[in-house]
C-alpha positions as CSV (number, residue, x, y, z in Angstrom):
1,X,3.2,-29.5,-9.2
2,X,4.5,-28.6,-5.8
3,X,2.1,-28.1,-2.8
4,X,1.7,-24.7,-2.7
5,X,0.7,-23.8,-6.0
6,X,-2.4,-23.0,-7.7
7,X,-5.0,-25.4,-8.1
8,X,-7.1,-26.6,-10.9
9,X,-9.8,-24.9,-9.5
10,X,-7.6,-21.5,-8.2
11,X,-5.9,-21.3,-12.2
12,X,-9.9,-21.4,-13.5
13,X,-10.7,-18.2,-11.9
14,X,-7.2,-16.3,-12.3
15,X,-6.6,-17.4,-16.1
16,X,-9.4,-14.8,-17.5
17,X,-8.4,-12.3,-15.5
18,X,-4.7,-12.2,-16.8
19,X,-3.3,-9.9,-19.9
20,X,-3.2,-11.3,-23.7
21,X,0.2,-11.8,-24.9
22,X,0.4,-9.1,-27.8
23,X,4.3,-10.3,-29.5
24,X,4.7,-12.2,-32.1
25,X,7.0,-14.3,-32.9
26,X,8.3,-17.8,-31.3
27,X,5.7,-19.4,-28.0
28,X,7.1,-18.7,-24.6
29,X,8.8,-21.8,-23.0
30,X,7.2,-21.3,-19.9
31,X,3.5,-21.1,-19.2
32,X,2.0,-17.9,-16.8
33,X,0.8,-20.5,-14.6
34,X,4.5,-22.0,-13.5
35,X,5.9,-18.3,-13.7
36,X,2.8,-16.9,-11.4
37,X,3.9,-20.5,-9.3
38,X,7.2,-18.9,-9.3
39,X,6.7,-15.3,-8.3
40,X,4.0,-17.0,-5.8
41,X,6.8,-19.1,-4.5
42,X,9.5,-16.4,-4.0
43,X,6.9,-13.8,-1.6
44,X,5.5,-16.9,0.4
45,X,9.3,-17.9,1.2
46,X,10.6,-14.5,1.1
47,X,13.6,-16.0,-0.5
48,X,16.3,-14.1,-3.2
49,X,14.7,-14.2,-6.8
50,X,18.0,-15.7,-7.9
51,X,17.0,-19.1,-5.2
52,X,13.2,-19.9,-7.4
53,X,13.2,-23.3,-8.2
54,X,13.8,-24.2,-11.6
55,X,10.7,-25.8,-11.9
56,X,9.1,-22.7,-12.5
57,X,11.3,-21.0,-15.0
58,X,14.4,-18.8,-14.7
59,X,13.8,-16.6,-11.9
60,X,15.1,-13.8,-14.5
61,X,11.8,-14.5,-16.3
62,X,10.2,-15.0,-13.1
63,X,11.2,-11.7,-11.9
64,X,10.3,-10.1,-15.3
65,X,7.3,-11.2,-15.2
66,X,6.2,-10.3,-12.0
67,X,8.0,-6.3,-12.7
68,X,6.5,-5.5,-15.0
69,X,3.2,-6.6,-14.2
70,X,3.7,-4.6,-10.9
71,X,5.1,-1.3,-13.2
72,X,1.9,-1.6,-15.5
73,X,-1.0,-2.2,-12.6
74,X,-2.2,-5.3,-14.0
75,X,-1.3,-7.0,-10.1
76,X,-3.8,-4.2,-9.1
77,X,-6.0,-5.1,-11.6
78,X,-6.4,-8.9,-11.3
79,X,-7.2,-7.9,-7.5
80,X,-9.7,-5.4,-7.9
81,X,-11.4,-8.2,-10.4
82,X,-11.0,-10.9,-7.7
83,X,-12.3,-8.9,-4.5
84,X,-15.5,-7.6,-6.9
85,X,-16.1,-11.3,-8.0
86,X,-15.9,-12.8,-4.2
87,X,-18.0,-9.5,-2.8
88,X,-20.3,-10.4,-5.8
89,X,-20.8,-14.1,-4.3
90,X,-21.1,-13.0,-0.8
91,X,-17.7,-14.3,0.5
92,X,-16.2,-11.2,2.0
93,X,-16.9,-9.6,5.1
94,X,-16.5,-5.6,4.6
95,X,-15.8,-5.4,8.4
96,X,-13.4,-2.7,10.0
97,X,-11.7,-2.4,12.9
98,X,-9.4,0.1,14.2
99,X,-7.1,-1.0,17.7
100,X,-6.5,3.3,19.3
101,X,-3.1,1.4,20.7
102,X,-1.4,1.8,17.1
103,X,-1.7,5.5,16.7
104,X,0.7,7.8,18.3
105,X,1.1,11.3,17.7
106,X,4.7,12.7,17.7
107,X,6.3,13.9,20.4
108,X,6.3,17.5,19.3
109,X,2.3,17.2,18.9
110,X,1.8,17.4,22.6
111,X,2.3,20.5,24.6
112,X,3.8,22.8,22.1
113,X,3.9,26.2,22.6
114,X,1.7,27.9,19.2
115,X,3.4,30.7,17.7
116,X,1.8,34.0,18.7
117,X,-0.5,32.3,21.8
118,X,0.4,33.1,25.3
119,X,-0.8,30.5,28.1
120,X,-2.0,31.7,31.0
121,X,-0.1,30.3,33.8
122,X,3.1,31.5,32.3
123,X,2.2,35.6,32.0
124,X,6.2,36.1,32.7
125,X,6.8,34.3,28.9
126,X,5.0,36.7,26.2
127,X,5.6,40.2,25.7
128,X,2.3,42.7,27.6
129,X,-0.3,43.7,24.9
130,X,0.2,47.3,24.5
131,X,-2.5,49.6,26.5
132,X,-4.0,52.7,25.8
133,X,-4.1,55.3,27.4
134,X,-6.5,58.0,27.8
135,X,-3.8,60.5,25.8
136,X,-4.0,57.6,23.2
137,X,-7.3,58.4,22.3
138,X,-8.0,60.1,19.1
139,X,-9.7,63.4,20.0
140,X,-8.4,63.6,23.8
141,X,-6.8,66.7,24.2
């Protein structure tokens, strides 16, 4: 067991969470546990899938694994599961906080010129609004 991987205690709550197996046929060599230890390993490091250790499986089935879990939402699902059962037992804090520094507008957003919109301290730029005159008027004669 290498240090970073699940615990006793960590495999206890993620083990009903995960998908039945639905082939039959002949019993996978490795167990989910060393293949989630795998795919686990390769984000923490941030390594190639092709460096996993072998101690988890090939990383072919390692990377399987972890695909087509992605493809079919179940990685979605097992965290949906997990952040309802820790809200349940009080152990998140729903808090948000948004830092104004980290949103910028483009620079086209700022000082534009809208289409049809005339400013007023440039009268020179749009085209005079057409006046009427008194021979204009319906009925002037």
């Amino acid at each position: 067991m290498g240090r970073h991987d699940l615990t006793n205690a960590q495999w206890a709550k993620l083990e009903p969470l995960l998908p039945v197996g639905k082939k039959s046929g002949r019993p996978p060599v490795h167990t989910k546990r060393q293949l989630i230890d795998g795919i686990r390993w390769r984000t923490r490091a941030g390594a190639p899938w092709r460096d996993v250790p072998e101690r988890y499986g090939p990383w072919e089935t390692v990377y399987g694994l972890f695909r087509r879990w992605q493809r079919d939402g179940t990685w979605h699902r097992i965290l949906e599961q997990l952040q309802a059962q820790a809200d349940a037992e009080g152990l998140i804090t729903w808090d948000v906080s948004v830092d104004s520094t980290i949103a910028r507008a483009h620079q086209h957003a700022a000082g534009a010129r809208k289409k049809g919109m005339c400013r007023s301290s440039r009268q020179g730029v749009c085209s005079p609004s057409p006046t009427t005159t008194g021979s204009d008027v319906p009925g002037a004669g």
